[in-house]
N, C-alpha and C positions, 0 to 999 in steps of 0.2 A: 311771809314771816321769817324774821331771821333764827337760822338753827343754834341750837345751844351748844353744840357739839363741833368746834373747829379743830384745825392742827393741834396749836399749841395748848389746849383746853386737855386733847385726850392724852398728849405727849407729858402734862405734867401727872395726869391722873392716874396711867397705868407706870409711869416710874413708882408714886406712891404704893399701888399693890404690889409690885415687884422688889421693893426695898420696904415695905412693909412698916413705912414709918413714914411722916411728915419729913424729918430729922434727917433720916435718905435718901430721900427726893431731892432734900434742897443742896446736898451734897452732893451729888449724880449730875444737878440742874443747874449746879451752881446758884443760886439764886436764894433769897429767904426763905425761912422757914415759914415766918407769917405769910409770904406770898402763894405759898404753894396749897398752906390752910385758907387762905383767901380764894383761892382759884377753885379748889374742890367745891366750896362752899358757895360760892356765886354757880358753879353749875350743878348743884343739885339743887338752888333755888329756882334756877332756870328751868329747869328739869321735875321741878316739883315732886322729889323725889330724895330718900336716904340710899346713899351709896357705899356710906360708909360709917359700921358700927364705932361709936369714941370712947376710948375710956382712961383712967391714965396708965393703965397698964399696958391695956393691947387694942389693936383695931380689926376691924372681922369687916367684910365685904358684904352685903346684902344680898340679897337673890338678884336684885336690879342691876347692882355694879357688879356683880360676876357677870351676868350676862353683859355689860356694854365693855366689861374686860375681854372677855373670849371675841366678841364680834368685832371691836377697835384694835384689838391688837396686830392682826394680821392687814386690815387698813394702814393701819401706820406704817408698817415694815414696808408695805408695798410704798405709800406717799414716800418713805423716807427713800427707797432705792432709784425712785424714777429724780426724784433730785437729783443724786447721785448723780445718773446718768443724766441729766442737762446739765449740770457742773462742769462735768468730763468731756462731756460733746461740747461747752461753749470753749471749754480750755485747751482741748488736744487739737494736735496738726491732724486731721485725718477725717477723712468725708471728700462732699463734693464742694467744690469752689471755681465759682460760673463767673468767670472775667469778656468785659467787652471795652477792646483796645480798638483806637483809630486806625483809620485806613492807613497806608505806606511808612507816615512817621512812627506809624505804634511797632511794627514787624521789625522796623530800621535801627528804633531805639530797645524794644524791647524786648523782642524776640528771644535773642542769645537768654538773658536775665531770666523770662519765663521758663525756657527749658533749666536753665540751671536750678532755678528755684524745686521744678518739679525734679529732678535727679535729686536733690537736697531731701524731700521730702515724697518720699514716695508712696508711704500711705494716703495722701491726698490724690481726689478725682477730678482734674485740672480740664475745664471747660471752656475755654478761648476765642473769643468771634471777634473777626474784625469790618466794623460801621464805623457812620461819623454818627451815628442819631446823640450817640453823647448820653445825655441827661435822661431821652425817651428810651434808651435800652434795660433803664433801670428799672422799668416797667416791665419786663421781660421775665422776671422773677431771678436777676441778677444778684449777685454780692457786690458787686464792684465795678464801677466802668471808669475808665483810663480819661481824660477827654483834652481837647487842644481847643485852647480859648484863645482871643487878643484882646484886650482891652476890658473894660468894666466886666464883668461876667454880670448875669441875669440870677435875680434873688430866686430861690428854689425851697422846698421840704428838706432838700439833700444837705449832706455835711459836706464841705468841696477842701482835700489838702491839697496845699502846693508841693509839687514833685522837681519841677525844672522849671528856670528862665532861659527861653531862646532868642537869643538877641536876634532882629532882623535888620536890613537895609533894602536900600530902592536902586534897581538897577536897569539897565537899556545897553542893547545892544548897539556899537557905534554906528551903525546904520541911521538908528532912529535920533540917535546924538546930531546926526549930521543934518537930519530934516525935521526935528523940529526946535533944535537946538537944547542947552542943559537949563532945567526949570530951576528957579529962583526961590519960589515962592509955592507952597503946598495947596494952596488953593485951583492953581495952572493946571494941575491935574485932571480938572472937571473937564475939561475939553482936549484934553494927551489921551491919545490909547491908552487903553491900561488892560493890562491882563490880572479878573477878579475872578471871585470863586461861584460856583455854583450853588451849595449849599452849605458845606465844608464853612465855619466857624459862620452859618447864619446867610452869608452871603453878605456878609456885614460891609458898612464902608470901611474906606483906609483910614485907622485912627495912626494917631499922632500923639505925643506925651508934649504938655503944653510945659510952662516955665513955671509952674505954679504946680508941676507935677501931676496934673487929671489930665483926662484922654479930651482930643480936641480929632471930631470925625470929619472927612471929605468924603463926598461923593462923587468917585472917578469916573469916569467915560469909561465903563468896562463894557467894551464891544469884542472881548473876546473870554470866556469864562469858562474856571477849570474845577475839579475837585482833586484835585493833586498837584504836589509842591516839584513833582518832577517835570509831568507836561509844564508849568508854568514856567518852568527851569527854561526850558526846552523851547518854548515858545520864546521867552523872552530872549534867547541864545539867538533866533531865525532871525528876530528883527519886528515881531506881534506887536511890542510897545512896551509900556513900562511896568515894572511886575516890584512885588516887595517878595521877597525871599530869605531865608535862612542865611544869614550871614555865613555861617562855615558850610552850607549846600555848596552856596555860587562862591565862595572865594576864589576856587579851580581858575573860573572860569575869570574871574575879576584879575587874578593873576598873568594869565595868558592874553589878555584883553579883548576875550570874547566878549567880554559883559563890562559896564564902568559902571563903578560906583554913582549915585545921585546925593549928597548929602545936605542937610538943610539943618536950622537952628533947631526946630523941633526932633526930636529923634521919633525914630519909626516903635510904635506900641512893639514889645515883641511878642514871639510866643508864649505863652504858659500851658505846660501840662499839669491837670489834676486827676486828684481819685476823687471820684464823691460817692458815697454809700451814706445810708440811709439815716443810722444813728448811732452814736461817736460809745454812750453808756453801753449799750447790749454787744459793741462790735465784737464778732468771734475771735479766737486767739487765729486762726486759719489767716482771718481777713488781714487783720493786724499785722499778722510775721510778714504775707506778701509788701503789703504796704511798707513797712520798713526795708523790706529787703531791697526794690524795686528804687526807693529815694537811695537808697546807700548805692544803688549800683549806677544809678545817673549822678549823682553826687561825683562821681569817679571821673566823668565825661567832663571835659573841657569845650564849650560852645563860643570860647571865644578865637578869634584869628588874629 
């Protein structure tokens, strides 16, 4: 059975004893005069029960409404302060805030910005793991995970922002130029070495941005498979086969002509970093400063060559 007795039930009815009038209530309440005589009045029907003596001179309390004055009063003070305090907690910088950044490019990109944030904000209890699980860390009882996508991302519960676009290219060491010559066509791939990932963005295929602007995927010949943008680096430098990479990583090397560019009509999906947290209405002001903080500081970063 539903109780007669809510917040704003008992919130109008001990301003009435305390201002001692309908007429004060509704001035304190802001709100009608008729609504506050309405409100008493529906819960002493409810209540089957006088709460309150009427006359037009004065109004006197019952034995009933004394006693649920004395027993509500100190309810409410307490409901009213623990509000307070989730107000205060959803809106201050200060508590704990459990961040999970990618492996190599999250320390590479974001490291510096983390510490600075936290020197920024020092009453905060800054928690930092670095995985690629991405989307499954948020299971962890996380605030926030960082994560590195290419292409369509996967629909989820989560709310996903965009933080950075990392432009990528396809590149080969002149070695591999030499023996199997420079491919034409993104399809040729399926049968080129390729150096792909382990699990690192899925272990996804090599997508592609078609002319119609959607991702169009190949499934390379990855006979040799990394979770990291350095080994790949690196492999592809020896001669492993053909690798897509960070356009400003390998430029170094595209400059010196350890590596040569590959380029095709399609351009290569690039990276995307996001934040995805849980949901966008409740987000704490904690979660929110970092997130803004974090876009303005790679905002700053230049990823093109």
């Amino acid at each position: 059975m539903r109780s007669a007795l809510d917040f704003n039930t008992l919130k109008v009815f001990i301003a009435v004893v305390e201002r001692e009038s309908f007429v004060g209530a509704s001035k304190v309440l802001e709100m009608p005069t008729s609504n506050v005589s309405r409100c008493i009045s529906q819960l002493e029907e409810k209540l089957n029960l006088q709460l309150i003596e009427r006359s037009t001179r004065h109004m006197k309390l019952t034995q009933s409404g004394h006693l649920l004055y004395t027993r509500a009063k100190p309810l409410l003070e307490a409901l009213e302060q623990t509000e307070t305090e989730l107000t205060l907690r959803q809106m201050q910088l200060k508590g704990p805030l459990r961040l999970c950044i990618p492996n190599e490019i999250g320390p590479a990109l974001l490291g510096s910005a983390v510490a600075e944030f936290a020197c920024q904000y020092p009453d905060l209890e800054i928690s930092c793991v670095t995985n690629l699980s991405g989307l499954e860390s948020l299971r962890d009882d996380l605030d926030l995970a960082i994560i590195v996508s290419r292409g369509q991302m996967d629909d989820s519960d989560y709310i996903a922002r965009h933080l950075v676009t990392i432009p990528c290219t396809i590149v080969a060491a002149p070695s591999v130029i030499q023996r199997y010559g420079i491919p034409t066509q993104i399809q040729q791939f399926e049968e080129l070495p390729c150096i792909t990932t382990v699990s690192a963005l899925k272990g996804a295929p090599w997508q592609f941005i078609n002319k119609k602007g959607g991702f169009e995927t190949i499934k390379v010949k990855g006979h040799y498979r990394v979770n990291s943008g350095e080994m790949a680096g690196r492999a592809a430098v020896s001669g492993v086969g053909f690798a897509i990479l960070s356009k400003q990583a390998c430029q170094p090397y595209i400059s010196d002509g350890r590596l040569i560019e590959v380029e095709f009509e399609q351009s290569v999906a690039p990276l995307q970093l996001f934040a995805l947290y849980s949901d966008r209405r409740y987000l704490p002001a904690k979660t929110r400063a970092f997130i803004d903080f974090i876009q303005q500081k790679l905002s700053n970063i230049s990823f093109e060559t």
